[in-house]
Structures are given as structure tokens and as C-alpha cells.
Backbone as a printed PyTorch tensor [residue, N CA C, xyz], in Angstrom:
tensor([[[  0.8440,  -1.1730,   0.0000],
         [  0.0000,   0.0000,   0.0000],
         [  0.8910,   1.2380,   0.0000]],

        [[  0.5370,   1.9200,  -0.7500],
         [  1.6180,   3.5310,  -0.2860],
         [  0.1050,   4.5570,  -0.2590]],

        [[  0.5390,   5.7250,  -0.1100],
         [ -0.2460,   6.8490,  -0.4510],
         [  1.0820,   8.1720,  -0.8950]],

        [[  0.2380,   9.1110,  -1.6170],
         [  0.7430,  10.2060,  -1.9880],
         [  0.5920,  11.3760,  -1.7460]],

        [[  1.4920,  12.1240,  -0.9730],
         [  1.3370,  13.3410,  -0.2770],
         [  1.5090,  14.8390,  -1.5530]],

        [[  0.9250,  15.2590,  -2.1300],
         [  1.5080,  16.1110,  -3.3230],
         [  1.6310,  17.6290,  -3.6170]],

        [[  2.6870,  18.2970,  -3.4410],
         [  2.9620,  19.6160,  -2.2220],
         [  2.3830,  20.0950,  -1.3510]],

        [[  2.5830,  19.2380,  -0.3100],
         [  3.2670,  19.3440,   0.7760],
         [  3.9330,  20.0300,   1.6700]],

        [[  4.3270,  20.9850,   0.9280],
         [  5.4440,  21.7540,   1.5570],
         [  5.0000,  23.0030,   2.1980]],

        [[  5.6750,  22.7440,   3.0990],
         [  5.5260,  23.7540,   4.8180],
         [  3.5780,  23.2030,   4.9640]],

        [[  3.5410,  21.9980,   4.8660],
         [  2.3850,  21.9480,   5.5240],
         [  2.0280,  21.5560,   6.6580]],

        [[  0.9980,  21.9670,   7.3190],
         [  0.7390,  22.3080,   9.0020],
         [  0.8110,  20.8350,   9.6250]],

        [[  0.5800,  19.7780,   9.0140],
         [  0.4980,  18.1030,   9.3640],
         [  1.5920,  17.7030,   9.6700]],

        [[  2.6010,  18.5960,   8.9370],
         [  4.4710,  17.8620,   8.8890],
         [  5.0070,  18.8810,   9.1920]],

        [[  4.7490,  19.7610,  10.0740],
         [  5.7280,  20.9450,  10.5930],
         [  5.6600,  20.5060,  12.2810]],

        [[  4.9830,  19.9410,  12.7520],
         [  5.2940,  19.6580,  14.1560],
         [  5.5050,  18.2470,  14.4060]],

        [[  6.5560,  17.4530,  15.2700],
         [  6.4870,  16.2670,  15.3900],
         [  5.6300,  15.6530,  16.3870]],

        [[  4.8460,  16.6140,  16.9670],
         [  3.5250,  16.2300,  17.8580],
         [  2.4320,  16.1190,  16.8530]],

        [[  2.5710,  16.3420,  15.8220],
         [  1.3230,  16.3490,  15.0390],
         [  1.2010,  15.0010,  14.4930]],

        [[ -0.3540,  14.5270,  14.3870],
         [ -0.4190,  13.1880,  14.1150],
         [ -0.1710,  12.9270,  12.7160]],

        [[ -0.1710,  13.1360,  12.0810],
         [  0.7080,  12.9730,  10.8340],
         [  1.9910,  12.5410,  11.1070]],

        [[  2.9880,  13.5560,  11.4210],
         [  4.4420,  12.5840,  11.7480],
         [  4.5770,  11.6730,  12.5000]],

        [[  3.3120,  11.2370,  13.0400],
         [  4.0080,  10.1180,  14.5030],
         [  3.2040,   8.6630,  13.8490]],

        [[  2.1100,   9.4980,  12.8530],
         [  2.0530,   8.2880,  11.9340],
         [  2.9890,   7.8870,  10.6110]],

        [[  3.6300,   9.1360,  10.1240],
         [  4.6690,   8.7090,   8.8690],
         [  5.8410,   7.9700,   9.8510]],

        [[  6.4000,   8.0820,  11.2080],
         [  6.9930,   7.4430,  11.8490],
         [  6.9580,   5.9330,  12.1170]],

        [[  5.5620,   5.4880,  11.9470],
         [  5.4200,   4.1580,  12.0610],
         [  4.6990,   3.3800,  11.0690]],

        [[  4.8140,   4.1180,  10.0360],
         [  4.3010,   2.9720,   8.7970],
         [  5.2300,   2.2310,   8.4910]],

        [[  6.4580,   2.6820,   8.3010],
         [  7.3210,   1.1530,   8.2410],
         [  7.4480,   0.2010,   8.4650]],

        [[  6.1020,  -0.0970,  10.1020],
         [  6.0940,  -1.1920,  10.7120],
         [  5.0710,  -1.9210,  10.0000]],

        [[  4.1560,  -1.4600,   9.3230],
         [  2.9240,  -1.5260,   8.2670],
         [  3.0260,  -2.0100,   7.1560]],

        [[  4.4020,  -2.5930,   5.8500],
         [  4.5330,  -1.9670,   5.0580],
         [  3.9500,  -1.2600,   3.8320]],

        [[  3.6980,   0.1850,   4.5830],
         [  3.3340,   1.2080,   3.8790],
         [  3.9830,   2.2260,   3.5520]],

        [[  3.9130,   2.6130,   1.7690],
         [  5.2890,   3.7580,   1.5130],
         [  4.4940,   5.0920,   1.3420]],

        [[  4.8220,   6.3750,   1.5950],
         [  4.6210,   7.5280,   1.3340],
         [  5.2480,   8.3420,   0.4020]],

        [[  4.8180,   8.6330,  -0.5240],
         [  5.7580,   9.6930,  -1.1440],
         [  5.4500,  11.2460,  -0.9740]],

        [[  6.3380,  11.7510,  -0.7540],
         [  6.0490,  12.9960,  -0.1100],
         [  6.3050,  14.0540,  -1.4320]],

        [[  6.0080,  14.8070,  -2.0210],
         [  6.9810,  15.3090,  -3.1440],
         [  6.1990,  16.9060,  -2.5990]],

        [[  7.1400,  17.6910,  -3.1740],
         [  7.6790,  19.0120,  -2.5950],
         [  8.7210,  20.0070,  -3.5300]],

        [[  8.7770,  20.9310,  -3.5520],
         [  9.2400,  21.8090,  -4.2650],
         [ 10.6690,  22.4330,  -3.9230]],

        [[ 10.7590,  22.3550,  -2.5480],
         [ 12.0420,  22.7780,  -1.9750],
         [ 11.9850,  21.9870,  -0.2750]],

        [[ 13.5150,  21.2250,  -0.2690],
         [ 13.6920,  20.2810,   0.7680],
         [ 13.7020,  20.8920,   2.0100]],

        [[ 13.5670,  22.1130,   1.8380],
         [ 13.6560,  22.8840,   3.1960],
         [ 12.5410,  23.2280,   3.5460]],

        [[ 11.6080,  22.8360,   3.0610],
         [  9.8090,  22.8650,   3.4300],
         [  9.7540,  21.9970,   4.9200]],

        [[ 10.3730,  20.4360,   4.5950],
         [ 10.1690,  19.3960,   5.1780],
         [ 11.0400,  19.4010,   6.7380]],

        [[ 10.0660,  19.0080,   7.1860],
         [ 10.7020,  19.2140,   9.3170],
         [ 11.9320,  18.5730,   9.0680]],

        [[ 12.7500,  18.3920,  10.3320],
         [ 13.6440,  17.7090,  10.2810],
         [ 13.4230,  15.9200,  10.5510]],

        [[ 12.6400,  15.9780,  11.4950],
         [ 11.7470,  14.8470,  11.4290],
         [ 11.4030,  14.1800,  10.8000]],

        [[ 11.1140,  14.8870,   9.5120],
         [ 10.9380,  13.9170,   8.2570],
         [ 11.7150,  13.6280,   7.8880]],

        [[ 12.8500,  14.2770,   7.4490],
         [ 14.0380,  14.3760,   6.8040],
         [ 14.4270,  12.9770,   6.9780]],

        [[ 14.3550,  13.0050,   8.9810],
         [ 15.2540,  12.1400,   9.3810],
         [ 14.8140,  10.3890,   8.8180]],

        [[ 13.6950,  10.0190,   8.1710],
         [ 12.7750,   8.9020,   8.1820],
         [ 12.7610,   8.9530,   6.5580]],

        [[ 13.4940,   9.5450,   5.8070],
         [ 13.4910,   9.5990,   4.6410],
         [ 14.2370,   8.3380,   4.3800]],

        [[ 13.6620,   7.4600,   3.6100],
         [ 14.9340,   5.9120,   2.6910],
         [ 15.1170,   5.9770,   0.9480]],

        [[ 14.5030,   7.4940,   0.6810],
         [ 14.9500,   7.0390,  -1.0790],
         [ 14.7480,   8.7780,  -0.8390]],

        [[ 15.5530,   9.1860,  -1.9320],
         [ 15.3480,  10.7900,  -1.8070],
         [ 15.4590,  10.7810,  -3.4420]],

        [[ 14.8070,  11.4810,  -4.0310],
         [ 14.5820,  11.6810,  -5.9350],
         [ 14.8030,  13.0490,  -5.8980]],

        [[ 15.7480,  13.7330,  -6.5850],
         [ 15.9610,  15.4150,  -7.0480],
         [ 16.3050,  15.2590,  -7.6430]],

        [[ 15.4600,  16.4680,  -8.3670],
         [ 15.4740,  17.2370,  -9.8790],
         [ 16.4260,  18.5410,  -9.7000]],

        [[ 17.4550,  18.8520, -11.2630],
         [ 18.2290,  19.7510, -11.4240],
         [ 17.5410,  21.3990, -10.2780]],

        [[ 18.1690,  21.9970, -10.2710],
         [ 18.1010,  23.4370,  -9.1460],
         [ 18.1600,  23.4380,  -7.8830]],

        [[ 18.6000,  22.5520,  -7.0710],
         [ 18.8440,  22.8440,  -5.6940],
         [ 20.0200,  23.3420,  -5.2700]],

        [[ 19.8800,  24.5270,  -5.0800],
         [ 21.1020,  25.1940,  -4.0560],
         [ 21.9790,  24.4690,  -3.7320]],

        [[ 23.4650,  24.5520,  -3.5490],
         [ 24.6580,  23.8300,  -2.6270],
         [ 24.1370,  23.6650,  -1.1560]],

        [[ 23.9040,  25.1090,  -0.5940],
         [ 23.4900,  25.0500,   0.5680],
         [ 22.1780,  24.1110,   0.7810]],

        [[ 21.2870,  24.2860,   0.0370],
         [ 20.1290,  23.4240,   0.5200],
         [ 20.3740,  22.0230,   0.3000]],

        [[ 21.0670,  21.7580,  -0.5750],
         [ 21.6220,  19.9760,  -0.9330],
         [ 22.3370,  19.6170,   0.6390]],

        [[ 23.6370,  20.1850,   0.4500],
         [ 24.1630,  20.0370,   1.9640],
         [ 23.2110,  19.7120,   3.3460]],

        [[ 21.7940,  20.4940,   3.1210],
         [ 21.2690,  20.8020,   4.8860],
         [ 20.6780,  19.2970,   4.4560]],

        [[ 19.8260,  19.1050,   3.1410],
         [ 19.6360,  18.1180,   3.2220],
         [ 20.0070,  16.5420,   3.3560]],

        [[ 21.2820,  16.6800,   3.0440],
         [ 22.2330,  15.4220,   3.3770],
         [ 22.5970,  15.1660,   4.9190]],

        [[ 22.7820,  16.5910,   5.4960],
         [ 23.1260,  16.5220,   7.1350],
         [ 21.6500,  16.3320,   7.6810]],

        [[ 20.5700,  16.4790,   7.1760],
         [ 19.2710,  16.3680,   7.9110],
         [ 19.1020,  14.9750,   7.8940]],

        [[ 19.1180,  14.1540,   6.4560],
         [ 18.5710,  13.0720,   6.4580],
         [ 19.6310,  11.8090,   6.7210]],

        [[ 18.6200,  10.7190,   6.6860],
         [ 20.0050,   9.6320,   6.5240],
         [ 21.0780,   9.3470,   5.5010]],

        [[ 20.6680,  10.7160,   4.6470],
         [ 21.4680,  10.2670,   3.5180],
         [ 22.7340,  10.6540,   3.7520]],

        [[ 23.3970,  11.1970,   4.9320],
         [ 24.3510,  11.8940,   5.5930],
         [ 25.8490,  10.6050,   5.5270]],

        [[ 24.7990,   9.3010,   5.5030],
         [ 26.0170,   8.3710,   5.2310],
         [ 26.8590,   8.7460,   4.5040]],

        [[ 26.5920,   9.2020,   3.3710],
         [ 27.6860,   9.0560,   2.1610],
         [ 27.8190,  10.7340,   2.1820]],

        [[ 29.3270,  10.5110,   1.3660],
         [ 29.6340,  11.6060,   1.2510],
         [ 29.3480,  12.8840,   0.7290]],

        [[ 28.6020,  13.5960,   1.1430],
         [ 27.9120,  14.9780,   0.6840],
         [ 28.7670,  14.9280,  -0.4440]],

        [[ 29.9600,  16.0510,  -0.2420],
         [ 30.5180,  16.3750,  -1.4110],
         [ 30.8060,  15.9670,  -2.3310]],

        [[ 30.9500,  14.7320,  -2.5850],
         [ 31.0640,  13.8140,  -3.9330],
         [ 29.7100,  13.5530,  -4.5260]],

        [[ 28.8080,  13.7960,  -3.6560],
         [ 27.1130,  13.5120,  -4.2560],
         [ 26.8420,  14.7350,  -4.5790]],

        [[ 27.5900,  15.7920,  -3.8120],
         [ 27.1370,  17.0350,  -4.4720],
         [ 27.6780,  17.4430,  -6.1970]],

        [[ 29.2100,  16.5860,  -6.0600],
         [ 29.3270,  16.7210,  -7.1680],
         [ 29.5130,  16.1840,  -8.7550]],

        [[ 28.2470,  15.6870,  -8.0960],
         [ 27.4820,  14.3560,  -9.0220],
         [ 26.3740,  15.0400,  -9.8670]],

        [[ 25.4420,  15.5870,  -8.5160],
         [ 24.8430,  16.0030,  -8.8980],
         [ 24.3660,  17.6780,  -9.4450]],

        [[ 25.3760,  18.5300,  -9.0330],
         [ 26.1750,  19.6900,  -9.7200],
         [ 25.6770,  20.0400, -10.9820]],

        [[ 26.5150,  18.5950, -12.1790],
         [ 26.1750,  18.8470, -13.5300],
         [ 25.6130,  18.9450, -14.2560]],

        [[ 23.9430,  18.4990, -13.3240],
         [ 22.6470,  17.7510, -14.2280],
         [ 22.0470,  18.9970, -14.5320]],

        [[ 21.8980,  18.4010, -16.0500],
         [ 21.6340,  19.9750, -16.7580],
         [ 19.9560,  19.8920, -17.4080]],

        [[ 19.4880,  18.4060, -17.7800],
         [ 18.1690,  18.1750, -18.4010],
         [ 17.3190,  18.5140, -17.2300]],

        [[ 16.1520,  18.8370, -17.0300],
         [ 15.1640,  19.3300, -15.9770],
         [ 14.7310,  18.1980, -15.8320]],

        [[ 14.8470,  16.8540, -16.6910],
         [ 14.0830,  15.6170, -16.4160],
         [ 14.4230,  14.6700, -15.9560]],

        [[ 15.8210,  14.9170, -15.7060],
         [ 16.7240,  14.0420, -15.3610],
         [ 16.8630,  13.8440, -13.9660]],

        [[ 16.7720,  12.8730, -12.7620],
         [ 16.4860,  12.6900, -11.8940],
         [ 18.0340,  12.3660, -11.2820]],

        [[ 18.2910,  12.6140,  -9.9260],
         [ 19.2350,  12.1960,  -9.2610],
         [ 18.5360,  11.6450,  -7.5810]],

        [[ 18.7260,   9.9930,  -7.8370],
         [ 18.0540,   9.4130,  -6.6740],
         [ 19.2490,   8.7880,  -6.0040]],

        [[ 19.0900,   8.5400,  -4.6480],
         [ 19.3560,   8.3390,  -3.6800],
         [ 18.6210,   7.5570,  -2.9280]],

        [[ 19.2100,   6.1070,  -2.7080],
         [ 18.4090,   5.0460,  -2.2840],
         [ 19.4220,   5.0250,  -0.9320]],

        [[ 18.7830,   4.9190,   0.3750],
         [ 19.8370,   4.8010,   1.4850],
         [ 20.0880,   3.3500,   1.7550]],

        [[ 18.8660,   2.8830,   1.9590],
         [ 19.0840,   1.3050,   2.7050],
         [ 19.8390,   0.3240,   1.4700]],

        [[ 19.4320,   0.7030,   0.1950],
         [ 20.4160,  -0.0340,  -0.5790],
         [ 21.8130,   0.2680,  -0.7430]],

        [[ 21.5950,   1.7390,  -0.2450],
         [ 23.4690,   2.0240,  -0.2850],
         [ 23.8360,   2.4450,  -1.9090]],

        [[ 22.8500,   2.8500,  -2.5690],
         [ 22.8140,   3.2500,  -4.2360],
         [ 22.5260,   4.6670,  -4.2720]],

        [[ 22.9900,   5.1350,  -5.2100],
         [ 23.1690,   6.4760,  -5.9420],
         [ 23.3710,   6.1640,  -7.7090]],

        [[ 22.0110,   6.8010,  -8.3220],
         [ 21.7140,   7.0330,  -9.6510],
         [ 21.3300,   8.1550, -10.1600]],

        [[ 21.8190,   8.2300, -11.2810],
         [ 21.1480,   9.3800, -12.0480],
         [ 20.2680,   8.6260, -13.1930]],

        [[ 18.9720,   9.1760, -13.0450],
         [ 18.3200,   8.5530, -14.2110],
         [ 17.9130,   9.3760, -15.4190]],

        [[ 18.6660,   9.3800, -16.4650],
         [ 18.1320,  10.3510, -17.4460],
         [ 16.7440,   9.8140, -17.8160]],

        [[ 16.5530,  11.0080, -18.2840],
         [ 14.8220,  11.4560, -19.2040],
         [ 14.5200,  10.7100, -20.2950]],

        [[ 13.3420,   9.4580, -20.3500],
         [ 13.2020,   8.9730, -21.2790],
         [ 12.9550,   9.4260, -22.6130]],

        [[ 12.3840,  10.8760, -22.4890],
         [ 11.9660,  11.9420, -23.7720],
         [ 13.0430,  12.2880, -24.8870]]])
């Protein structure tokens, strides 16, 4: 089962971690149930979320700085920021995706089938 959350961002459900929304995106894993959260800018999302994130998908335009907060926010902090930053730096097609799978320990870029 998943469901789809679809901007999202800075919304009142996922800005507090008392709010029942996060204390339920906290325990669907035990469920297996996936969420996709999608959002416009990673700095919408609490840290809370951040932290419970297992696949992260970005599209070309994110700031250095905002890539960075997001690597130190989430689990994706394993691997090395700066080499993912400068991976993903070059991507120049708008369609072209740069994902980040944590629990598999993978990093892809998927170009645009178009």
C-alpha cells in the first residue's frame, strides 16, 4: 500500500512532530506502507521527516546550501555529501532525476526517457 502526499510543503500536518501525521509517517514502516512525499524545496520538510526519509529523488536546481542541509538532515548523511554534491552539480536536463536510495546504499542518475 503507499499513499501520496503532493505539495506538501511547509504543511501544518508535517511541521510539528507532535502532530499526528508525523508520529504516523513514523510508524508505517512497521505496516509496510510507503509515502511519497513530493515538494518543491527540501527545506519545506521538518527535520523529522528528513530524518525517516529511505529514497530521496531530485530534480536539477537545488542550491549547494540546501543539498548540503539536506544530506546533514537526512540519513542520507552516510555518504559523502561532497562527492554527491558533485554528481549532482552537472545535471543539466530538468528531467533528469538524481536518486538516492539509502538502505540499498545506491546512488543514480536517471536520465529522461523523452
Amino acid at each position: 500500500m503507499s499513499s501520496i502526499l503532493d505539495d506538501f510543503a511547509s504543511h501544518p500536518l508535517l511541521k510539528n512532530r507532535e502532530q499526528d501525521m508525523c508520529r504516523i509517517l513514523k510508524k508505517l514502516r512497521h505496516f509496510n506502507i510507503s509515502v511519497v512525499i513530493c515538494v518543491q524545496t527540501a527545506k519545506s520538510l521538518s527535520k523529522d521527516v528528513k530524518r525517516i526519509l529511505t529514497d530521496i529523488i531530485l530534480f536539477p536546481g537545488l542550491s549547494e546550501d540546501d543539498f548540503m542541509e539536506l544530506m546533514k538532515e537526512s540519513m542520507a548523511g552516510k555518504f559523502d555529501r561532497h562527492e554527491l554534491w558533485e554528481k549532482y552539480k552537472v545535471i543539466q536536463d530538468p528531467h533528469t532525476s538524481f536518486r538516492i536510495h539509502i538502505y540499498a546504499n545506491k546512488v543514480q542518475i536517471v536520465k529522461s526517457q523523452a
